[in-house]
N, CA and C atoms as a LAMMPS dump frame, in Angstrom:
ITEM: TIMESTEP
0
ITEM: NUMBER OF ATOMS
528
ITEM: BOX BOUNDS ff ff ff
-5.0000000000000000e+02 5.0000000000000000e+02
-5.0000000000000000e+02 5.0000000000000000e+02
-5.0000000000000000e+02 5.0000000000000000e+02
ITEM: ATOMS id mol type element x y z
1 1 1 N -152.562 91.743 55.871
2 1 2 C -152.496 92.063 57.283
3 1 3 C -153.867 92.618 57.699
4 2 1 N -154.405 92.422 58.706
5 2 2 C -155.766 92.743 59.277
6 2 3 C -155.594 94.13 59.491
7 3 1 N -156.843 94.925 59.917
8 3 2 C -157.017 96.125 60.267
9 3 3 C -156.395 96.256 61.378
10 4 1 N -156.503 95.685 62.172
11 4 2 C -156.527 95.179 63.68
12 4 3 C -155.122 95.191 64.114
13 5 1 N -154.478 94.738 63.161
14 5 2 C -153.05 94.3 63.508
15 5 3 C -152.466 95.443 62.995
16 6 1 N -153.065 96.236 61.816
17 6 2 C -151.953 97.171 61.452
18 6 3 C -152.158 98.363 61.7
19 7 1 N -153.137 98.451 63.012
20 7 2 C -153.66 99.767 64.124
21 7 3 C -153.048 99.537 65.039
22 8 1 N -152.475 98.418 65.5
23 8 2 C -151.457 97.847 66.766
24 8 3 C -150.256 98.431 66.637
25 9 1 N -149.892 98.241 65.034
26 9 2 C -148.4 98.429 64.701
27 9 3 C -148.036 99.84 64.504
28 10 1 N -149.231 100.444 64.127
29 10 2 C -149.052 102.275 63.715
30 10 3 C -149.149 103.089 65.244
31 11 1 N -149.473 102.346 66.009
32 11 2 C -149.938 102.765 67.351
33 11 3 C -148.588 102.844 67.924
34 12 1 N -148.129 101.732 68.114
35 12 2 C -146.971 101.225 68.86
36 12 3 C -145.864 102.212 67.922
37 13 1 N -145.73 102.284 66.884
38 13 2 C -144.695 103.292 66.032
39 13 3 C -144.858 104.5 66.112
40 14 1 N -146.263 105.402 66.311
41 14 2 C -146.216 106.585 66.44
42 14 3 C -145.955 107.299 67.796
43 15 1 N -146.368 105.931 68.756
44 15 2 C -145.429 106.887 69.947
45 15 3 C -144.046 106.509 70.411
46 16 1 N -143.696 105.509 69.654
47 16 2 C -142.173 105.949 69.826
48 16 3 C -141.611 106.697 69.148
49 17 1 N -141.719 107.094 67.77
50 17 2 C -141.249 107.773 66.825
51 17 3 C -141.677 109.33 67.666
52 18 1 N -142.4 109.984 68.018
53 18 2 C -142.811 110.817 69.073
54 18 3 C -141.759 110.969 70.198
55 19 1 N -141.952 109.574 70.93
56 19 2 C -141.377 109.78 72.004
57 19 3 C -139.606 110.078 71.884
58 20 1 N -139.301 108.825 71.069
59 20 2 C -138.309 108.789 71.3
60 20 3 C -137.391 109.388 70.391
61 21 1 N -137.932 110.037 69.067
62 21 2 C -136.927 110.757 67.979
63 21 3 C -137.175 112.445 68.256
64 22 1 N -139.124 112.568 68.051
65 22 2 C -138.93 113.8 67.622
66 22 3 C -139.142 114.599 69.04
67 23 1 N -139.486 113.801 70.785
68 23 2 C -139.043 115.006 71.651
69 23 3 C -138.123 114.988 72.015
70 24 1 N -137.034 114.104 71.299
71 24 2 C -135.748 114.238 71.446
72 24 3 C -134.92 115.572 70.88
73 25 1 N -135.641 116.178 69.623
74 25 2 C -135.004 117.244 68.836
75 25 3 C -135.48 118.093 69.774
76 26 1 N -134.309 119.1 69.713
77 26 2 C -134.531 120.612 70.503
78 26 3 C -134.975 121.634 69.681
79 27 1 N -136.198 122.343 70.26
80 27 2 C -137.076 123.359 69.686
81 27 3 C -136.5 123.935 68.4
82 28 1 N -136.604 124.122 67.189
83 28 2 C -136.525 124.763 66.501
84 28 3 C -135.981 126.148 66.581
85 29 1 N -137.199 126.744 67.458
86 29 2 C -137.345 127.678 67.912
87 29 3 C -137.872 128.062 69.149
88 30 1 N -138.357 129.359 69.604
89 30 2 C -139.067 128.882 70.984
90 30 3 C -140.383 128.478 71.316
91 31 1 N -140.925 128.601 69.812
92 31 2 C -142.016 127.992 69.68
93 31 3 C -142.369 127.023 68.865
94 32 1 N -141.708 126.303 68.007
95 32 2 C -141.405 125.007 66.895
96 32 3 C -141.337 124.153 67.291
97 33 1 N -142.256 123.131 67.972
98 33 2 C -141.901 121.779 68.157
99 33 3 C -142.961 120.659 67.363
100 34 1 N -141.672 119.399 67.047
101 34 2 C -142.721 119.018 65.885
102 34 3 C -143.627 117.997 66.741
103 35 1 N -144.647 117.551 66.197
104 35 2 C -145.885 117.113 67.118
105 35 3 C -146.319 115.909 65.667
106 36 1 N -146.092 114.659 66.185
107 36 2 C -147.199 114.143 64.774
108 36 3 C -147.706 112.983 65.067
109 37 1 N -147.667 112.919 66.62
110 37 2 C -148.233 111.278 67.338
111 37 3 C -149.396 111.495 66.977
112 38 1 N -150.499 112.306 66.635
113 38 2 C -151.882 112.246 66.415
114 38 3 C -152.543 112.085 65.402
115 39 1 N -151.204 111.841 64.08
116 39 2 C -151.789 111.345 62.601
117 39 3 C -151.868 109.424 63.004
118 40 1 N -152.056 108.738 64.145
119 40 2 C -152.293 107.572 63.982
120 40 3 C -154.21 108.169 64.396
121 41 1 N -154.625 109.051 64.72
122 41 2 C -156.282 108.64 65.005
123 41 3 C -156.85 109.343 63.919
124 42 1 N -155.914 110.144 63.144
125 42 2 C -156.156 110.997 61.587
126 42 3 C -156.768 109.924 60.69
127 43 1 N -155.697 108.398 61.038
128 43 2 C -156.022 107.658 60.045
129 43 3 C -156.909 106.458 60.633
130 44 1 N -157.452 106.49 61.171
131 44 2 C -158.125 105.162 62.103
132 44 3 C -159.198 105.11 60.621
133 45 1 N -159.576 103.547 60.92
134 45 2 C -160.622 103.417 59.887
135 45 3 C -161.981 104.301 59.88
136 46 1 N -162.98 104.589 58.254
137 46 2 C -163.93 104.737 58.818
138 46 3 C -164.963 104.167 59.502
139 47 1 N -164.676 102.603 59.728
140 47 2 C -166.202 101.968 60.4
141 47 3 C -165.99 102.54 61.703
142 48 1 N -165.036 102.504 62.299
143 48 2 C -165.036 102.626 63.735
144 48 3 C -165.886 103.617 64.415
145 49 1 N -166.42 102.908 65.269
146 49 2 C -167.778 103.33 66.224
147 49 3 C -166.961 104.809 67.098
148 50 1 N -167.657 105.971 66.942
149 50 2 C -167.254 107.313 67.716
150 50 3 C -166.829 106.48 68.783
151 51 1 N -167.654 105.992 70.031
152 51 2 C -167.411 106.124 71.213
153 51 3 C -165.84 105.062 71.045
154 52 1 N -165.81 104.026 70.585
155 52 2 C -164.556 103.36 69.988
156 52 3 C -163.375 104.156 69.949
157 53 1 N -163.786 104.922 69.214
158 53 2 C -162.679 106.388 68.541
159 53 3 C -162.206 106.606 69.819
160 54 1 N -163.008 107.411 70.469
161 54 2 C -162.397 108.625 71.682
162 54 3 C -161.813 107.358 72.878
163 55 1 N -161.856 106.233 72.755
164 55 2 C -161.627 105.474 73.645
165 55 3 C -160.242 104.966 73.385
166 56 1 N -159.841 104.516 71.781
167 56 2 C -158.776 104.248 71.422
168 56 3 C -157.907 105.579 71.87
169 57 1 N -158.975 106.91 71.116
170 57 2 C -157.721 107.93 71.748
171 57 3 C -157.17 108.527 72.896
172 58 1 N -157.818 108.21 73.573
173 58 2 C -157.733 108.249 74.906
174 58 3 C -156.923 107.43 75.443
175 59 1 N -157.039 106.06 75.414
176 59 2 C -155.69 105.38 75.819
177 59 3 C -154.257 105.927 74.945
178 60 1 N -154.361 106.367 73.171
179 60 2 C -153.045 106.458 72.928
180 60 3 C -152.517 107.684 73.4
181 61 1 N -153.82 108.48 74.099
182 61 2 C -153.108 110.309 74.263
183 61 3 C -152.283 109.41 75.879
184 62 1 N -153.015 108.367 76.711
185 62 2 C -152.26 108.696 77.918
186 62 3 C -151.157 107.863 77.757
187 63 1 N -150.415 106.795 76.6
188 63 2 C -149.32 106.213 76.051
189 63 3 C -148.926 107.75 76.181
190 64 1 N -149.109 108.541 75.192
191 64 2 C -147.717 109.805 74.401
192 64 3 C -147.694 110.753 76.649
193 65 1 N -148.801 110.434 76.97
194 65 2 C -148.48 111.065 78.376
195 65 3 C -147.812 110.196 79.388
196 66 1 N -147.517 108.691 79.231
197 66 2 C -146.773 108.26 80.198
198 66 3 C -145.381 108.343 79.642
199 67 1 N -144.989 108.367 78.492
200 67 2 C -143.585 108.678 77.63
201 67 3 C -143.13 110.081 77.886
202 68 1 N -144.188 110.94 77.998
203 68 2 C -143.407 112.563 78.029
204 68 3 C -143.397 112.961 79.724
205 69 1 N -144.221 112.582 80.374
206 69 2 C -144.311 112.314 82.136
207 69 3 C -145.088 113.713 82.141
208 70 1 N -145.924 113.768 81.027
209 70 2 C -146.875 115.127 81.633
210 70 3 C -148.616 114.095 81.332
211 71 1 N -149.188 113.938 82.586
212 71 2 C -150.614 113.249 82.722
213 71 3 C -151.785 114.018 82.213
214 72 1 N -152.038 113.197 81.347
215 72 2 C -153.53 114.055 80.578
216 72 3 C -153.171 115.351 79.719
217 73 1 N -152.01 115.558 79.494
218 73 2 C -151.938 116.912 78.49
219 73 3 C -152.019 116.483 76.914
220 74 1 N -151.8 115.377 76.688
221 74 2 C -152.056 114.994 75.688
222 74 3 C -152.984 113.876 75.387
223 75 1 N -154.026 113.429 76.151
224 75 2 C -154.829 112.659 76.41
225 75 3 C -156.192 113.422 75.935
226 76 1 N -156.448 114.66 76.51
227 76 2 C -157.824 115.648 76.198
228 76 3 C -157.429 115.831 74.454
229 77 1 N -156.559 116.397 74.457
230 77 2 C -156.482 116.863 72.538
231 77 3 C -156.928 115.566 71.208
232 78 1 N -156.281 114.193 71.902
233 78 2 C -156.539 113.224 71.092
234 78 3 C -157.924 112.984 71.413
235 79 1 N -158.599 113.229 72.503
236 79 2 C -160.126 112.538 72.568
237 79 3 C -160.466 113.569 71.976
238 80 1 N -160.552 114.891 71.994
239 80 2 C -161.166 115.854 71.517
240 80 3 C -161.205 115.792 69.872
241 81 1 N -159.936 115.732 68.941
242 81 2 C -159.799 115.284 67.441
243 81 3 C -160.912 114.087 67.228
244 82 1 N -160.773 112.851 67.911
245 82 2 C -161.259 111.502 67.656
246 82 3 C -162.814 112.046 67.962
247 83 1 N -163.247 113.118 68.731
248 83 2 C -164.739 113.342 68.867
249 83 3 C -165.335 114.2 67.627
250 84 1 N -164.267 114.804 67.197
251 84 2 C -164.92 116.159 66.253
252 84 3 C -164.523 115.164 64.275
253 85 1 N -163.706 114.523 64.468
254 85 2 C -163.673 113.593 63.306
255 85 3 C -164.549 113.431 62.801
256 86 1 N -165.045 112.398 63.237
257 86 2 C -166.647 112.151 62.119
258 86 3 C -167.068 113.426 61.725
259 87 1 N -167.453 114.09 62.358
260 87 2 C -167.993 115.068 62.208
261 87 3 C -167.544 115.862 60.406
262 88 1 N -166.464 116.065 60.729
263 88 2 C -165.43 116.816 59.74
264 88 3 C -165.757 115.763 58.152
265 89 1 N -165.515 114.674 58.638
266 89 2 C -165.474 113.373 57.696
267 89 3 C -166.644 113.365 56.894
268 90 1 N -168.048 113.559 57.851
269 90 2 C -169.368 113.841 57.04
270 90 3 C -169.49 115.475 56.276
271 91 1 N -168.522 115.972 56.463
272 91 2 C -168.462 116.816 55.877
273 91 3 C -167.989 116.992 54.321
274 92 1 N -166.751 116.19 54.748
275 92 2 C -166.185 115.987 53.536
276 92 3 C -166.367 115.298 52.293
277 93 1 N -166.575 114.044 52.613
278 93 2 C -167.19 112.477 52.414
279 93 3 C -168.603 113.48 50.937
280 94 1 N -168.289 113.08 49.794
281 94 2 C -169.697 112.902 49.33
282 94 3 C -170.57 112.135 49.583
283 95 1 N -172.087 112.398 49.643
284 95 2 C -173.066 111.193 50.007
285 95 3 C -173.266 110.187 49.378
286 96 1 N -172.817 111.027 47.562
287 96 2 C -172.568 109.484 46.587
288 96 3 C -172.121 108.106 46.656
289 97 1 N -171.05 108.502 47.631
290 97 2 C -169.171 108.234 47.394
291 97 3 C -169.401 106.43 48.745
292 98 1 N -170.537 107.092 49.749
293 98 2 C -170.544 106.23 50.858
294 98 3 C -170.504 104.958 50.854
295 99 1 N -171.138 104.078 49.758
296 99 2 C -171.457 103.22 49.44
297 99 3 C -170.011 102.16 48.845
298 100 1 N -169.743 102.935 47.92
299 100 2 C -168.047 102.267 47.183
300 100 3 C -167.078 103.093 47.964
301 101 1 N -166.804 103.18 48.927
302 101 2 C -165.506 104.187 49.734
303 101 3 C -163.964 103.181 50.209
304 102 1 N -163.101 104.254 50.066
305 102 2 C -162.478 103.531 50.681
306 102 3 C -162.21 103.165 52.636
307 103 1 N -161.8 101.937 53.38
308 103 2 C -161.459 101.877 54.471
309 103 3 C -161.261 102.78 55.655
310 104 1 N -160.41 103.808 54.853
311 104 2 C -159.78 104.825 55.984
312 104 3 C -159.25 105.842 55.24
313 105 1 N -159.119 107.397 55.464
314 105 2 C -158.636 108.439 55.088
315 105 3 C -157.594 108.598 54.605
316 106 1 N -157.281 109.108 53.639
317 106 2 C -155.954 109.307 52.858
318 106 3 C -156.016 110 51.759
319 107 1 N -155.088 110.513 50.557
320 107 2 C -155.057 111.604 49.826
321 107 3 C -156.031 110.828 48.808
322 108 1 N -156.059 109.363 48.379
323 108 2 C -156.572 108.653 47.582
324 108 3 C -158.524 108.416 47.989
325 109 1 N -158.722 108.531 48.7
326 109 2 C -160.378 108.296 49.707
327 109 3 C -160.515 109.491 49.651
328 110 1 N -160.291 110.393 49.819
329 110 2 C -160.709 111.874 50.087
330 110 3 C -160.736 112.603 48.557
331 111 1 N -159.541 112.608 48.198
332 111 2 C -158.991 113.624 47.477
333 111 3 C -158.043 114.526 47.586
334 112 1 N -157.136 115.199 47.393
335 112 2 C -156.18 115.892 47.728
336 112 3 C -156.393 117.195 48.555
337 113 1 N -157.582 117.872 47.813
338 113 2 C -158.091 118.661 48.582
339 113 3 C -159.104 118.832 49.971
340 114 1 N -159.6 117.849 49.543
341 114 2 C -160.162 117.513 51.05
342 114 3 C -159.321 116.859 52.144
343 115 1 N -158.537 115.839 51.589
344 115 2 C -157.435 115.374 52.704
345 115 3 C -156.878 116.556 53.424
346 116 1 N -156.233 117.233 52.711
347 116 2 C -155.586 118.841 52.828
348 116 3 C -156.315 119.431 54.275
349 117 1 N -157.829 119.433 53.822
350 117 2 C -158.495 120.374 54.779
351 117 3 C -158.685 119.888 55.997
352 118 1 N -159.116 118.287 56.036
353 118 2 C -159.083 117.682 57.057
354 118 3 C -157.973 117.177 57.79
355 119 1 N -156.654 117.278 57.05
356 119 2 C -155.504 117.364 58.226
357 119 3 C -154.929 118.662 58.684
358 120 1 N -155.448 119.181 57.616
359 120 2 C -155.274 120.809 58.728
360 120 3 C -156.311 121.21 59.733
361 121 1 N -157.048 121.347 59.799
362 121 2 C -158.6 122.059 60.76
363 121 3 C -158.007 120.466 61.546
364 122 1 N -158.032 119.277 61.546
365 122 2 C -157.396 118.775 62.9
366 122 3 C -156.601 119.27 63.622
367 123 1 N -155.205 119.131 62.849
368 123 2 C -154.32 119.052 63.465
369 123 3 C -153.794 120.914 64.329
370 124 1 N -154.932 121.448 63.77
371 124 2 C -155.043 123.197 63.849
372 124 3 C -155.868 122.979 65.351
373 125 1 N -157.066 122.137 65.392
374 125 2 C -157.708 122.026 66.588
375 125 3 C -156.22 120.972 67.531
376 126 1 N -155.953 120.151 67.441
377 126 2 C -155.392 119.173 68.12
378 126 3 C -153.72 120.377 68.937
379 127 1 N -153.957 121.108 68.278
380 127 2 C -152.271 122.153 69.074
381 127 3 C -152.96 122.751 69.523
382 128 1 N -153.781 123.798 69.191
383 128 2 C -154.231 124.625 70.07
384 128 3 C -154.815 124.405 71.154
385 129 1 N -155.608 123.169 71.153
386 129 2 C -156.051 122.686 72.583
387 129 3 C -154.935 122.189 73.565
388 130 1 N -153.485 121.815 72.212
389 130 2 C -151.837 121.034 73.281
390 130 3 C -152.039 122.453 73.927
391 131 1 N -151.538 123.844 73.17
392 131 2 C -150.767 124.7 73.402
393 131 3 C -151.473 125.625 74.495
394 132 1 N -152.557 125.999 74.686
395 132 2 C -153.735 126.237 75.281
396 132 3 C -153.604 125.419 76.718
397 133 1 N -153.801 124.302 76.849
398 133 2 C -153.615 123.549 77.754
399 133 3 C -152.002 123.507 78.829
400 134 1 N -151.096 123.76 77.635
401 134 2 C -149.581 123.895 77.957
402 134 3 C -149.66 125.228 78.831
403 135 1 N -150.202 126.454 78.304
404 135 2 C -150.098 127.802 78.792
405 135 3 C -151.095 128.142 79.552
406 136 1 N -151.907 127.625 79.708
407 136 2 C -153.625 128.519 80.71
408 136 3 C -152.873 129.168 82.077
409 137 1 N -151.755 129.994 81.751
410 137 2 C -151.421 131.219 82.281
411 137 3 C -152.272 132.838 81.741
412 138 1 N -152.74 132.729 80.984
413 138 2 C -153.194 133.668 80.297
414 138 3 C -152.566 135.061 79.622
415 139 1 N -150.851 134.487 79.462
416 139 2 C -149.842 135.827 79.545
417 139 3 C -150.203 136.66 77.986
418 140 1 N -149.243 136.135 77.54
419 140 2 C -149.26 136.843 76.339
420 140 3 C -149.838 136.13 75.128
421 141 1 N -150.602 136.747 74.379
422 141 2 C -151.414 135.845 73.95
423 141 3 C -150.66 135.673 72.108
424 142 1 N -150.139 136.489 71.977
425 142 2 C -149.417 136.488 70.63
426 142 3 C -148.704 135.322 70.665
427 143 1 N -147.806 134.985 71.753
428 143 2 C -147.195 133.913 71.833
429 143 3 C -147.869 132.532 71.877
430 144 1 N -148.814 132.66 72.07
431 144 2 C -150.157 131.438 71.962
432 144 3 C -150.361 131.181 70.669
433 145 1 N -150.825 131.892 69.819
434 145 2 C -151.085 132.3 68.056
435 145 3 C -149.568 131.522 67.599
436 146 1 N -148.684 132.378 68.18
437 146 2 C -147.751 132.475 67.55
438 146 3 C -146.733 130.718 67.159
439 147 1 N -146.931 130.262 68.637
440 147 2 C -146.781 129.056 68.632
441 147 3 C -147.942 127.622 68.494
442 148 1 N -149.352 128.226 67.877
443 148 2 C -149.791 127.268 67.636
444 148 3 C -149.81 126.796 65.988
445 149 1 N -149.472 128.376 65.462
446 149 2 C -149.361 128.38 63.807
447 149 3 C -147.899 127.406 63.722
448 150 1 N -146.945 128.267 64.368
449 150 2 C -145.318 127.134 64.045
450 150 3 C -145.68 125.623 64.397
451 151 1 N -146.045 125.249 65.159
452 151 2 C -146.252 124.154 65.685
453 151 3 C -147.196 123.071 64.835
454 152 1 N -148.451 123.943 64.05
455 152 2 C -149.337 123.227 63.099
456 152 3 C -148.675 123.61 62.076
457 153 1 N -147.381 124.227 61.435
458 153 2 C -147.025 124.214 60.161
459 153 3 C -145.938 122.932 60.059
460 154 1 N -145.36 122.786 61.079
461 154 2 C -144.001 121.919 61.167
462 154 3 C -144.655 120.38 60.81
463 155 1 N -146.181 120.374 61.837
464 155 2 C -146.759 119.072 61.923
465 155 3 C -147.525 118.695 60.277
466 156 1 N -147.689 119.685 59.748
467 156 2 C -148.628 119.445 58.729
468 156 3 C -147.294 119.038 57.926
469 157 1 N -146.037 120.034 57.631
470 157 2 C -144.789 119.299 56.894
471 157 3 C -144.87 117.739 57.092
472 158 1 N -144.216 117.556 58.382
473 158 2 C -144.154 116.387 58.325
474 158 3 C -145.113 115.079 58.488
475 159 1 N -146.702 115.721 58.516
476 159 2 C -147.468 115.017 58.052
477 159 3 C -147.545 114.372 56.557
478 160 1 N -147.108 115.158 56.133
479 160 2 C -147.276 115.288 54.339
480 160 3 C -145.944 114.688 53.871
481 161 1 N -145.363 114.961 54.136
482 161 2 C -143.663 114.242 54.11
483 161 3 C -143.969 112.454 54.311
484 162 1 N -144.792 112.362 55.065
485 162 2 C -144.622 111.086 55.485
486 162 3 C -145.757 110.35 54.872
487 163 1 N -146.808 111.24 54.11
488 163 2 C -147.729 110.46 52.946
489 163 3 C -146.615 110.111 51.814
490 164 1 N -146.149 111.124 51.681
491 164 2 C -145.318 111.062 50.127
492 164 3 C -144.315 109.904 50.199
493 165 1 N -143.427 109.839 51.894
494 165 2 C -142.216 108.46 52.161
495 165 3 C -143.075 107.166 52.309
496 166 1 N -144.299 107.247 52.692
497 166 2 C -144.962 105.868 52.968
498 166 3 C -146.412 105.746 52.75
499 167 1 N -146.545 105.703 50.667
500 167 2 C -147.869 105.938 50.848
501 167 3 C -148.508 104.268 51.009
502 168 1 N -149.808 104.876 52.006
503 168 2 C -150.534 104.01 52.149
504 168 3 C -151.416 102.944 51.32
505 169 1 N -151.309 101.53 51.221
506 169 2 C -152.226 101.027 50.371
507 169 3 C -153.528 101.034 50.562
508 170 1 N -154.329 101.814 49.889
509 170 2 C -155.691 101.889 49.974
510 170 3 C -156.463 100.983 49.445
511 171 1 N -157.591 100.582 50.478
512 171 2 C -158.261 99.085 50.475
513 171 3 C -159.947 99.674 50.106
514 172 1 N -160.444 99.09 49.362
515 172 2 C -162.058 99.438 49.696
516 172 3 C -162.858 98.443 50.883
517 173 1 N -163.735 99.603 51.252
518 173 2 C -164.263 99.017 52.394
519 173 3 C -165.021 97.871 51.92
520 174 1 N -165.521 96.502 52.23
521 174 2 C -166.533 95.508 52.424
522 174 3 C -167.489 95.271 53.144
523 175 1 N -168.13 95.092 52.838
524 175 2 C -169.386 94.702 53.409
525 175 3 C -169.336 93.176 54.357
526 176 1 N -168.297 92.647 54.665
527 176 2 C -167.921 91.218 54.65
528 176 3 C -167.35 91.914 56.783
């Protein structure tokens, strides 16, 4: 299956699985809601061109915003992840490693521990900018903390839950 086609298909699955299962579940708590439409730009390949990136994410943040009927609240967080990515990635990425790498991010391309870090410090930036954005009331701010930690612990579960139910086949990149 092409790259192409199976960024269509993870696209099209993560915001319904979003839309239609998990804002279907009622809060946990009053601050627990699970969030995991944004592990499809976690995993976008690495060739893809930045400005590419924030463009794909940008259309899929305003998909998860025409499904939830709130405009642009989840549109800024996905461009914002898809901008600070690379970034994180050259971080991680040995300089050795660039040359024989694999395709796209995963526990197998990274490593366990680096995967680890880079889906957390995302998905840690990607709520707090939801939750932040949700509240710019400026009330209480514990409740801000409070619900961006529940909110990035639930997502990182079932981030990780869903490496372990569907691991990915990892491809090396080509030169072709």
């Amino acid at each position: 299956m092409s790259s192409l086609l199976k960024n269509i298909i993870r696209f099209i699955c993560f915001i319904l699985v979003q839309a239609f299962i998990l804002d279907k579940v009622p809060p946990l708590h009053q601050y627990v809601k699970p969030i995991f439409y944004f592990l499809f730009i976690l995993w976008l390949p690495f060739t893809i061109n930045r400005s590419w990136q924030m463009i794909i994410a940008f259309a899929f943040g305003l998909s998860m915003d025409y499904f939830s009927g709130t405009p642009g609240l989840h549109a800024i967080p996905c461009v914002l992840i898809a901008y600070l990515r690379p970034f994180l990635l050259n971080i991680l990425l040995p300089r050795e490693t660039t040359e024989v790498s694999y395709a796209e991010p995963s526990i197998k391309s990274l490593g366990l521990v680096p995967y680890a870090v880079y889906i957390l410090i995302l998905t840690f930036i990607h709520h707090s900018c939801l939750v932040f954005i949700e509240w710019l009331e400026f009330g209480d701010f514990l409740y801000f903390v409070a619900k961006v930690a529940a909110c990035t612990g639930i997502s990182l579960l079932l981030i990780f839950v869903t490496e372990l139910l569907f691991p990915r086949k990892a491809k090396y990149r080509t030169n072709a």
